[in-house]
N, C-alpha and C positions, 0 to 999 in steps of 0.2 A: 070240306067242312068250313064253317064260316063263322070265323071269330065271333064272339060273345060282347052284345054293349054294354052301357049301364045299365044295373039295375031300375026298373022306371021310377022308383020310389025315394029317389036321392033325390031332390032340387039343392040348384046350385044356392050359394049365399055369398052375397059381395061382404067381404069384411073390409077392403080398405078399398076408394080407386082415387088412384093417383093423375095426374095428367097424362102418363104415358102408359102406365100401367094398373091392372086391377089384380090385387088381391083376393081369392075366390077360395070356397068349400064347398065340397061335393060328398055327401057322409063326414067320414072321419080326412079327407084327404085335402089339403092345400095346396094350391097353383096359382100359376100368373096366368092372364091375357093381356095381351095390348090391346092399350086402349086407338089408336090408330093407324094400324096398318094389320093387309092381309096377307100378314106369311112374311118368309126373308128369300132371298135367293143369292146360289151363290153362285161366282162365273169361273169355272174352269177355261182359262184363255190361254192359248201357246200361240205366239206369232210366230209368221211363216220360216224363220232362221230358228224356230225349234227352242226357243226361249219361253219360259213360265211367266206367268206375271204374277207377283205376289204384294201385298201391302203390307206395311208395318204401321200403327197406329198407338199412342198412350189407351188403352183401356183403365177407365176409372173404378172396374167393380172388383179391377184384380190387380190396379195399382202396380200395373207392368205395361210395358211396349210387348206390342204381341204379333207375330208374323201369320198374317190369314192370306186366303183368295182373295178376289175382289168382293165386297158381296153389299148387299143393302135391305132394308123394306122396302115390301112391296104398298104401293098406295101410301106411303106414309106422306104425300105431301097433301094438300091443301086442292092444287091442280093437278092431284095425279086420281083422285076418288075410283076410275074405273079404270085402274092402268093393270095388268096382269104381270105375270112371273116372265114373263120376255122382255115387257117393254121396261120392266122397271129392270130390267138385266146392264138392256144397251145404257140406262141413264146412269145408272152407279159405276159401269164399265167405265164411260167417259167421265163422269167426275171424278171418280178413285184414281185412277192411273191416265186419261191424258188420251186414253185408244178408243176407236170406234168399232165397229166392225160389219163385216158384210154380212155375216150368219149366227145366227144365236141358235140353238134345240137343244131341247129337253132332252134332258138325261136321267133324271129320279127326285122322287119328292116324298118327305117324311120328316117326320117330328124330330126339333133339334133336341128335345131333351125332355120323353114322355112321361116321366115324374114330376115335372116340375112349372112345364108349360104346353098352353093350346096350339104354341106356335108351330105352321111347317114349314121347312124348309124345302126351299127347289133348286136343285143342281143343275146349272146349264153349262152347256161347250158353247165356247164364242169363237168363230175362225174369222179370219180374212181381216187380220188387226190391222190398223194403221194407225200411227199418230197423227190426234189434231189439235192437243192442246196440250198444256199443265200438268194436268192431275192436281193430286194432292186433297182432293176433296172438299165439303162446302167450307162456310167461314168457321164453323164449329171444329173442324177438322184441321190434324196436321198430320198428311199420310205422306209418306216416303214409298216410292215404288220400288221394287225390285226385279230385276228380266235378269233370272237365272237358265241357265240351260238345262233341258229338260235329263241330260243323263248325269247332271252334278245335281243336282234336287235334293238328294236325300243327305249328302253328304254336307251339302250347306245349310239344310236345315238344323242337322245336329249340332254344326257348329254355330250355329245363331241362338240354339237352347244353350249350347254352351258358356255360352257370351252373358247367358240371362235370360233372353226374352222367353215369354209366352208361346208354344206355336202349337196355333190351334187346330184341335185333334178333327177337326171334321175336313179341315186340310187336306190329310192322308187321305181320306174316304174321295175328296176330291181326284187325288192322282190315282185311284183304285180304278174308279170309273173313268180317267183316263185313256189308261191301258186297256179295261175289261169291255166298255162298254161300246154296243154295236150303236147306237145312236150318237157315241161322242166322234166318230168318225167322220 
């Protein structure tokens, strides 16, 4: 059976758009789109010693430091117009944390939050790390890396909520498919 679209008699209505964002109705329901970029992606990376790679970052909309994957938009820059869910992977890969890497694939792709936005999200695995730089992210950015090992993960994430931070729940779905997934292999 095959899910159900919208009804065709709803057209959307811009009620605000912002530089990054638009404000939209659809009937009675409200949502966001970005205004530029297609989709986020985010990178599930373990370097070869079995290590996670994780970022910490001040998020503004929740006025906490908050511990994610690597992740970024897709196309959001200027010279990225026709970059996809891989390439814009390896580029945020390297600016966030500092790694390159030999392999990126696709692992799943789905809506980071179907109440409230158009955006989707794409999970990728990235193997064959190696450092070539910094990290830390562009000049907007002050990210801190973290290479935790992959069988203290959960235990140091508790203790990093513990601490305070944020830690963002699409994270976990990250180390889900991990473990589950035949493509993250």
């Amino acid at each position: 059976m095959k899910p159900e679209s919208n009804p065709p008699d709803e057209s959307i209505q811009t009620l605000y758009r912002g530089n990054w964002l638009t404000l939209c109705q659809r009937g009675h329901w409200e949502y966001v789109e970005r205004n530029n970029a297609g989709g986020a992606v985010i990178i599930i990376a373990v370097t070869d010693d079995d290590k996670l790679l994780f970022v910490e970052q001040y998020r503004h909309p929740i006025d906490k430091r908050t511990i994610e994957m690597p992740a970024g938009l897709v196309g959001d820059l200027e010279e990225s117009g026709d970059e996809d869910a891989l390439m814009a992977a390896r580029r945020e890969l390297e600016e966030e944390t500092g790694f390159a890497c030999d392999s990126i694939k696709f692992v799943h792709a789905g809506p980071s939050s179907a109440g409230l936005s158009t955006e989707i999200m794409t999970f990728v695995r990235a193997t064959g790390l190696r450092r070539v730089g910094q990290g830390g992210g562009d000049e907007s950015e002050q990210i801190t890396v973290h290479e935790v090992p992959r069988t203290k993960a959960g235990p140091w994430l508790f203790e990093m909520a513990g601490k305070g931070y944020s830690i963002d729940p699409k994270l976990f779905a990250g180390l889900w498919f991990l473990e589950h997934s035949r493509q993250s292999d």
